[in-house]
N, C-alpha and C positions, 0 to 999 in steps of 0.2 A: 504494500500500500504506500503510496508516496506521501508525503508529510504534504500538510498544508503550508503553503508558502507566503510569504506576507505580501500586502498590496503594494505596487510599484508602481502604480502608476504614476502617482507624483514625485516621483524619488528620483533624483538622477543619476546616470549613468554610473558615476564614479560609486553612488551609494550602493546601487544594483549589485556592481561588479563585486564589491564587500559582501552582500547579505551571501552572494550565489558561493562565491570563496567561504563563506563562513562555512554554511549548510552542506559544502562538500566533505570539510573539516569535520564536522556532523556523522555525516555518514558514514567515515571509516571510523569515530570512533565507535558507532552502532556496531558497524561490524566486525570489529576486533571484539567487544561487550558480549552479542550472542555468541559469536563464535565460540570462546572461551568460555562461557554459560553454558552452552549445548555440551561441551567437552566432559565441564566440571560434571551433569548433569548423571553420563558413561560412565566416567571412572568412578562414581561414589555409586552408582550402583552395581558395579562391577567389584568395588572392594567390599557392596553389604551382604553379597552373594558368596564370596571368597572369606569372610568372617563366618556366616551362618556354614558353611560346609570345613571349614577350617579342622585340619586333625591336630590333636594337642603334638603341635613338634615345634619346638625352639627355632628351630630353621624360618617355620611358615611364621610363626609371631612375629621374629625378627623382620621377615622382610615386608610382610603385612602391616608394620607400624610403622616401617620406613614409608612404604606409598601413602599410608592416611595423612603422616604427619607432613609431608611435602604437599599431597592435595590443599589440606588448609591453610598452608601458607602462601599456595598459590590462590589461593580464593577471598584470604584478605588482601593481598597485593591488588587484586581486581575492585576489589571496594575501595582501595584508597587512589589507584585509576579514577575511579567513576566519579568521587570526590574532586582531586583536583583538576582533571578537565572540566568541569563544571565551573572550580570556580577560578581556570584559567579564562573560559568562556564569557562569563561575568567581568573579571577585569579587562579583555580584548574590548568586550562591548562600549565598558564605563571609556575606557581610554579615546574610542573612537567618537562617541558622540559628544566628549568634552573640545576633541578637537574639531569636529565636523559640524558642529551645531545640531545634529537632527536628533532625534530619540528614540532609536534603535533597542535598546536595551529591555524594554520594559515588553513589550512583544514579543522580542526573540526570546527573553526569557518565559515566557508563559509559554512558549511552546518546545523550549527545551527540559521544562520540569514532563514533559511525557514523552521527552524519548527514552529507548531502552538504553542508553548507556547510564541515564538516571535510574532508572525502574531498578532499584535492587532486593526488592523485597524477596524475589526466589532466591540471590545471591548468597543473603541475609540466613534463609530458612536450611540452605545446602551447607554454610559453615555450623548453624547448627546441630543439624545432623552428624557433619563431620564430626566436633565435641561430642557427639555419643558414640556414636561409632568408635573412639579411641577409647572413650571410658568402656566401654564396654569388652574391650579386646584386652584392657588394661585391669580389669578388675582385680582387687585385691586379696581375694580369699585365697589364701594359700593353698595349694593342692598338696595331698598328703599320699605318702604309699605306704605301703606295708613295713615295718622291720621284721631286720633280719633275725631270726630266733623267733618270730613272735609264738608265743604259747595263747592260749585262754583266748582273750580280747583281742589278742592280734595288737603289736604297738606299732604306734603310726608314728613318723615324722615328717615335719616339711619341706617340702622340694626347695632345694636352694634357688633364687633367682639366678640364672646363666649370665655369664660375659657378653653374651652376645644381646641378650634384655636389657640388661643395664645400660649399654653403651645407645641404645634406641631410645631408654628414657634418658637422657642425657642431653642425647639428641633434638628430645620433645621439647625438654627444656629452653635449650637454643634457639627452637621456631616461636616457644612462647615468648622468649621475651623479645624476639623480631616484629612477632605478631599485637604486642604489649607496644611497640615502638609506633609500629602502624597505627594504631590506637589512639597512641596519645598525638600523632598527627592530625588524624581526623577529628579529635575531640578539640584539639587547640583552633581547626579551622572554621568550626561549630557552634563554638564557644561563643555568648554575649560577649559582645565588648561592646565600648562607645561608638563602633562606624557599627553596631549591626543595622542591616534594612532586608527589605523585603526580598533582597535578592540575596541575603546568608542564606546558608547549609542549615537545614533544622539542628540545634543543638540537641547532641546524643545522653542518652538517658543517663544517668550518673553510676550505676552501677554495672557498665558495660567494660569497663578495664577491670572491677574486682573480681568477674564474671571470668576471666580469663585464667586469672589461678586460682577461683575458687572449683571452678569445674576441671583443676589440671587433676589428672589421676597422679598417684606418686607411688613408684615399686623404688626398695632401699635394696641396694646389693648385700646379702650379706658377706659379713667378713670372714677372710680365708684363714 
C-alpha cells in the first residue's frame, strides 16, 4: 500500500524535491524494520520449537543460549534503530523549516508516527518472549541423579553447572548490560526535559531498565 503523501500543490519545487528525498529515506528504513521483524519473527520460533524438543545435553543448552541471547540483543538494537531514526527524522525536519520558512514538520510527523519502522509494538512483544524463552531454558532447579552406593532412598546429589553453562551465562550477562546501555539511551531520548513537545519519543515507563535484571535468570558455577 503506498503511504499517503502530503499536498504539493502549493509547495515548490525545491520543497517537493525534500519531502520526495525524505519519504525515500522512509522507505528503506521501512524496509530494513520489517525485514528484520519478519526474520526476528523465524528464528524465535524456531528457537521455541528447539527449546520445547531440546534433550537435557550440555552441548544443546550451551548452544541454545548462545542463539536466544544474540536474538535479543539483536532485537533491542532494532528498537533503539526505530528510536533514533525517528528522532533523526524530527531534527532533519525542525532544521529544514527553520531555515526554509515553511512547516513541514508537523504533517510529516503525523504520518510518520504510523509507519512501520515506528510500529514496534510486535518488536516490543518478540523481546518479551525472548526474556522467557531464556528464563525458561535457564531455570534454576537443580537437576539431581542418583548416588553412587545408594541403598534405601537412593541418595541424590546435584548436577554440577558445566564450563560450558557458565561461560553462556557470562555471556548473558554481557548482552544484559549492552542491552541495559540501549536502554538507558532510549530512556535518556524519552525522557521530559525543558525542549519536550509534541514531537518527543513517549517517555518509557520507569520500571523498564529494572525489568532487565530483575527478569535476568542467574546459574553460579560451582566451585572446583
Amino acid at each position: 500500500m503506498k503511504r499517503q503523501r502530503l499536498n504539493n500543490d502549493e509547495v515548490t519545487k525545491e520543497v517537493n524535491d525534500f519531502v520526495k528525498l525524505l519519504e525515500e529515506e522512509i522507505d528503506k528504513f521501512n524496509s530494513f524494520f520489517v525485514e528484520k521483524e519478519e526474520d526476528y519473527i523465524i528464528h524465535l520460533k524456531v528457537l521455541k520449537e528447539r527449546v520445547a524438543e531440546m534433550r537435557k545435553s550440555n552441548i544443546e543448552v550451551n548452544r541454545l543460549g548462545r542463539d536466544i541471547v544474540d536474538l535479543h540483543g539483536e532485537m533491542v538494537l532494532l528498537e533503539n534503530y526505530s528510536a533514533l531514526n525517528y528522532t533523526g527524522v524530527v531534527k532533519i525536519l525542525k532544521k529544514y523549516d527553520k531555515l526554509s520558512g515553511e512547516l513541514l514538520r508537523l504533517p510529516f510527523i503525523q504520518k510518520v508516527l504510523a509507519e512501520p519502522f515506528f510500529e514496534t509494538e510486535v518488536l516490543n512483544k518478540l523481546v518479551k518472549e525472548c526474556d522467557t524463552l531464556l528464563s525458561l531454558l535457564y531455570q534454576t532447579e537443580p537437576l539431581k541423579v542418583a548416588g553412587a552406593g545408594g541403598g534405601g532412598s537412593g541418595g541424590e546429589r546435584p548436577v554440577k553447572v558445566p564450563q560450558e553453562l557458565a561461560e553462556i551465562k557470562n555471556m548473558e550477562n554481557m548482552y544484559l548490560r549492552l542491552t541495559y546501555s540501549a536502554l538507558r539511551v532510549l530512556q535518556e531520548m524519552r525522557s521530559r526535559s525543558s525542549t519536550v513537545s509534541m514531537f518527543s519519543l513517549p517517555p518509557m515507563k520507569t520500571n523498564a531498565l529494572d525489568n532487565v535484571w530483575k527478569n535476568a535468570p542467574v546459574v553460579i558455577q560451582e566451585a572446583k
